[in-house]
C-alpha positions, 0 to 999 in steps of 0.5 A: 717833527718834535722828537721825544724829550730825553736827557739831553746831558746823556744825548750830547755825552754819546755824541761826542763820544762818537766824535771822539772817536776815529773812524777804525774804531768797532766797539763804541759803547756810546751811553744810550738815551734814556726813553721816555714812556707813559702808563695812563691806569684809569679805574671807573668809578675810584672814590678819592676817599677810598684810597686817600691817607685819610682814615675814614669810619664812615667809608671803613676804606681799607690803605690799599698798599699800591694805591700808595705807591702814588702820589694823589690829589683830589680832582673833579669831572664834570665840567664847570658848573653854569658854563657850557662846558658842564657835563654829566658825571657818566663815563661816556662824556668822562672817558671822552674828556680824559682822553681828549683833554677837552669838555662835552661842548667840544667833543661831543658825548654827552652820555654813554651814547657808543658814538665817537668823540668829534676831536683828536684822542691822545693816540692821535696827537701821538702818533703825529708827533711820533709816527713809528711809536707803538701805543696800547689800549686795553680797555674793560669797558669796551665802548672807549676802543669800540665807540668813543675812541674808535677813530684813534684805534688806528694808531693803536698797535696794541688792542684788548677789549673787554667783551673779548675776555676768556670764560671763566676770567674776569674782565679786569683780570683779563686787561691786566694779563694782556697788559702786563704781558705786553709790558714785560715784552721786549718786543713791545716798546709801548711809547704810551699805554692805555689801561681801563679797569671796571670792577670798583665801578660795578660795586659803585652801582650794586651798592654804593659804599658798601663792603663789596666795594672796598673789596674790589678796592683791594682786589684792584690794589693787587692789579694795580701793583702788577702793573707799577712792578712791569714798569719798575722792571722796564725802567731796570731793563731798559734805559727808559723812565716812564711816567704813570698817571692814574685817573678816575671817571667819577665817584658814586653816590653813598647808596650806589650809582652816580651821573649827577651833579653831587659833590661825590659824583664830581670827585675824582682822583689824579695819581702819579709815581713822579710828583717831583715833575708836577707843578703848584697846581697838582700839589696844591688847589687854585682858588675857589672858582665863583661859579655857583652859590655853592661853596663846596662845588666852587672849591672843587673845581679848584682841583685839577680837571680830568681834562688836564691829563692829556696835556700833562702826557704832551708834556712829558712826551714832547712839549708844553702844549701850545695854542694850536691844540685847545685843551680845557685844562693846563698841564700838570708838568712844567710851569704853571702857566694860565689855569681854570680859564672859563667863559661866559656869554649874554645874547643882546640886542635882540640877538645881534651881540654877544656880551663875552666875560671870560676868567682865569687864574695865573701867577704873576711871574708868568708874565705877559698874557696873549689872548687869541679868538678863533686863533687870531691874536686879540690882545696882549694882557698885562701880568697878573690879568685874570679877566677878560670882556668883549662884546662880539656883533653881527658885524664881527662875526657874520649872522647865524649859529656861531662857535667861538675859541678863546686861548690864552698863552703866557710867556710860560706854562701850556696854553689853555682854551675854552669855546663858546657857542650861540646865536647872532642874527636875525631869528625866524619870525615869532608870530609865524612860529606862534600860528603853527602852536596847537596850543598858544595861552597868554593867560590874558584873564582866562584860562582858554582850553584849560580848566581849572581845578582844586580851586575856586578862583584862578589866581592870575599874577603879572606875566612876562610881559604887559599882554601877558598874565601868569598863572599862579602854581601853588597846589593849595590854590588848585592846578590846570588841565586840558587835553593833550593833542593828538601827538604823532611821534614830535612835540614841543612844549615852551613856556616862561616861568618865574620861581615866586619862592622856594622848592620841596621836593621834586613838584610838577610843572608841567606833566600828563603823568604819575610822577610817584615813578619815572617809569609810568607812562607820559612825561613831566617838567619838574623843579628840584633844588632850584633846577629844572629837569625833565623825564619821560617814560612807558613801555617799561623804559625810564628816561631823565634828562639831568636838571639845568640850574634856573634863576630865582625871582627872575622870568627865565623862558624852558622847553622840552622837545621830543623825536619819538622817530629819532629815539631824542630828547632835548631841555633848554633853558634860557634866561637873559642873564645866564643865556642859554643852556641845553641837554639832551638824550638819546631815548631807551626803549620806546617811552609813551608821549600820551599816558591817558591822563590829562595835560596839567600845570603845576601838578601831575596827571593825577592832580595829587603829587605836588600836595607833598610837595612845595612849588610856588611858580608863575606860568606864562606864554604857554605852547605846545607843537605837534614838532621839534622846533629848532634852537633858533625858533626857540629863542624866537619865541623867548624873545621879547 
């Protein structure tokens, strides 16, 4: 059992004075401990920017005075870009990867889904470090108690939901009563203390930057300093020192709203009342990663992770996380050890290896680095090391689905993990997948059950491979149509593409829709910004599923697979370099998969959307199934 850190000087101080002292003595007035304690504020949807040092005229942000009370440093939500560790900028998966410590591809939420994460929440870690601790969790937005922390609510003492709030007072004036109530309690004696607060969140949305937003800011600051002063009068009162973290989900775009991938959407806050325990890596960013061709976004990720929360509470309450915990991020207290370990992986050989590229940051005097998988020691890594190859084969491994952790501890610091997932094997049979296609064209010099339109010649280009030819998608040169199948709820359409040059706007690939609004009926598979994203709708519901980045100049296979039963959705995104890459939804409403318009490639069921917008693309080995086909048959069919 590992106790709480204390100020060990005053424990051996009351100690000998009870040694000191003969048995007949009554009145020992041994010198008390000093107990450590945390309050982790988490405000939905804080802008960095609105609350930073900086003044600002674009922003017109206001110095909110109990803001400064902390110390701030700039941070990012999301994940790592091009990694599976990548997430939507929402606060489901954000929430989840703050009380956690660990990304989508570990605990599970990739949206606002209510679902519970599929690993341990802090008041889990706590209570089995410290069983009798009494913890708190007062929560405006009520599906972090009742949906995606609902397994560690049972170690919660102390519970509010929002959608318990009296009429007539607000949600977070309401979470704020109740906990700074339980603060000023005596009898309380919260170890660790949870407070979510939603207001600046719903400005975000009503408007983006925008007056009312700075004025939840302020409103926000006066809460906020309410409970700064129930922990100030604790520390007086008590003998205790507590630790106050504050954290921000994400940011929001200009106009309002947010969940993709923009610089503002990733930027989120990290703030403290105790920067004199943070190390170099809260102070100061670590060096820009090279995840992308985006400068901005490499730097980002340099900051401080949602992710490193947790790990920082561990910290200061116990012990620098060890190897058996796998946080994504390293602590922010004690020394800085190794920081933004991320890992990569290629599937080779027709499936049977996996070519595994793993990098990191560390400070040289962190000494020697030991390398774990799935907990087993790999390696030991000289000082300084920042990356890492291996090639892991059926024979390592075994055959089928497989998940692999990496953990890299230093001789100091807290370990640090990252988890990859992928595929070894045999895969089903292609040409038996293939005979279950309503649909199978290799565009072999004719267009088969299409037909072609807008043009009077069908430009045919190399396709993916020597039997195969590709059909040219540039709307100046025509587009393709045929009837969609009688679909009963399930479908899969698969298809490999190549980007020829670049992308305007947000043209159609593949779509039997009116793309002028993501709300008419059908669905379509559209390029933007060099990402490939996917939408469905009908019956007055709107589903997008977030873009995946695909290569330039290079084939790269894409499927989209639909569960009208199951209310999902899924993109997948495979190309031999970056592997591969999926996202998927849960399904609002009940969107229409047939919309009466024809299926088309390289425009929208209308056949006039992608005249205003550029896409030069080839098309080929095109499918189409009346069901959801499997990862494993997917990457089947992108075989060669």
């Amino acid at each position: 059992m590992i106790n709480r850190k204390l100020s060990s000087w005053l424990g051996l101080l009351a100690t000998l004075s009870l040694i000191s002292c003969s048995s007949h003595c009554d009145n020992v007035n041994a010198v008390q401990p000093i107990e450590r304690k945390v309050l982790l504020i988490g405000v939905d949807g804080l802008m960095y920017s609105y609350i930073d040092s900086v003044n600002d005229a674009k922003l017109n942000d206001v110095q909110p005075p109990n803001f400064a009370r902390l110390s701030l440093s700039k941070a990012h939500v999301g994940g790592m870009l091009s990694t599976q560790t990548y997430q939507a900028s929402s606060s489901g998966p954000s929430w989840a990867s703050i009380l956690t410590g660990t990304w989508v591809n570990r605990h599970k939420i990739p949206r606002n889904n209510k679902q519970p994460v599929q690993v341990k929440g802090i008041f889990n870690y706590l209570h089995e470090l410290f069983p009798k601790a009494k913890m708190g969790s007062y929560a405006a937005w009520t599906p972090i108690n009742a949906g995606h922390l609902v397994k560690d609510m049972a170690y919660v003492s102390h519970r509010i939901d929002g959608a318990s709030h009296p009429k007539g007072e607000g949600v977070d004036d309401f979470i704020t009563r109740k906990a700074v109530a339980d603060l000023a309690d005596p009898a309380s004696d919260l170890l660790f203390t949870f407070v979510h607060l939603d207001d600046i969140d719903h400005a975000g949305h009503a408007c983006g930057w925008c007056g009312l937003y700075e004025k939840k800011v302020a409103k926000t600051d006066k809460r906020l300093g309410r409970l700064l002063d129930a922990v100030q009068t604790r520390e007086q009162r008590f003998n205790e020192e507590w630790l106050v973290l504050l954290v921000s989900d994400h940011g929001h775009k200009q106009q309002g709203g947010h969940g993709g991938d923009l610089l503002v959407e990733r930027t989120s806050v990290i703030g403290t009342n105790r920067p004199q325990l943070m190390n170099k890596l809260f102070k100061q960013p670590a060096k820009a990663l090279a995840l992308t061709d985006n400068a901005q976004q490499n730097q980002l990720v340099a900051y401080p992770a949602i992710t490193a929360i947790v790990p920082t509470i561990m910290s200061y309450l116990a012990e620098q996380p060890s190897k058996a915990y796998h946080f994504d991020s390293a602590s922010l207290i004690g020394p800085l050890g190794v920081h933004k370990l991320y890992g990569k992986h290629k599937v080779v050989r027709k499936q049977s290896a996996a070519v595994i590229d793993l990098a990191w940051q560390v400070p040289l005097q962190a000494g020697v680095i030991e390398l774990y998988r799935n907990n087993q020691l790999v390696t030991e890594l000289a000082a300084g090391t920042t990356s890492y190859s291996e090639t892991l084969t059926e024979q390592d491994l075994g055959v089928g689905p497989q998940v692999v952790n990496y953990t890299l501890v230093a001789k100091r610091g807290s370990a640090v993990s990252t988890q990859l997932s992928f595929n070894l094997g045999q895969l089903p049979d292609k040409a038996a997948i293939i005979k279950k296609a309503l649909i199978s064209e290799g565009f072999r010099n004719a267009l088969g059950d299409f037909t072609w339109r807008g043009g009077f010649v069908v430009p045919y280009a190399p396709g993916n491979s020597e039997d195969d030819k590709a059909v040219v998608l540039n709307r100046k040169r025509g587009f393709a149509t045929t009837s969609l199948p009688s679909i009963d709820g399930k479908m899969t359409i698969a298809a490999w593409i190549y980007l020829d040059g670049s992308v305007m706007g947000d043209p159609n690939i593949i779509a039997n829709k009116d793309w002028r609004s993501g709300g008419n009926p059908g669905f379509t598979l559209y390029l933007k910004d060099q990402q490939i994203g996917f939408n469905i709708g009908g019956n007055q519901a709107r589903n997008d599923i977030k873009p995946i980045a695909v290569p330039k100049k290079q084939w790269f296979f894409t499927a989209i697979t639909i569960d009208a039963e199951h209310q999902s959705a899924q993109l997948t995104v495979f190309d031999v370099d970056s592997g591969l890459h999926q996202r998927s939804i849960e399904l609002q409403g009940k969107p229409q998969l047939d919309s009466g318009l024809p299926l088309t490639l390289g425009e929208g069921g209308l056949g006039r959307y992608n005249l205003d917008h550029k896409l030069n693309a080839r098309l080929s080995q095109f499918y189409v199934f009346s069901e959801v086909l499997s990862t494993a048959e997917l990457l089947s069919l992108a075989s060669k």
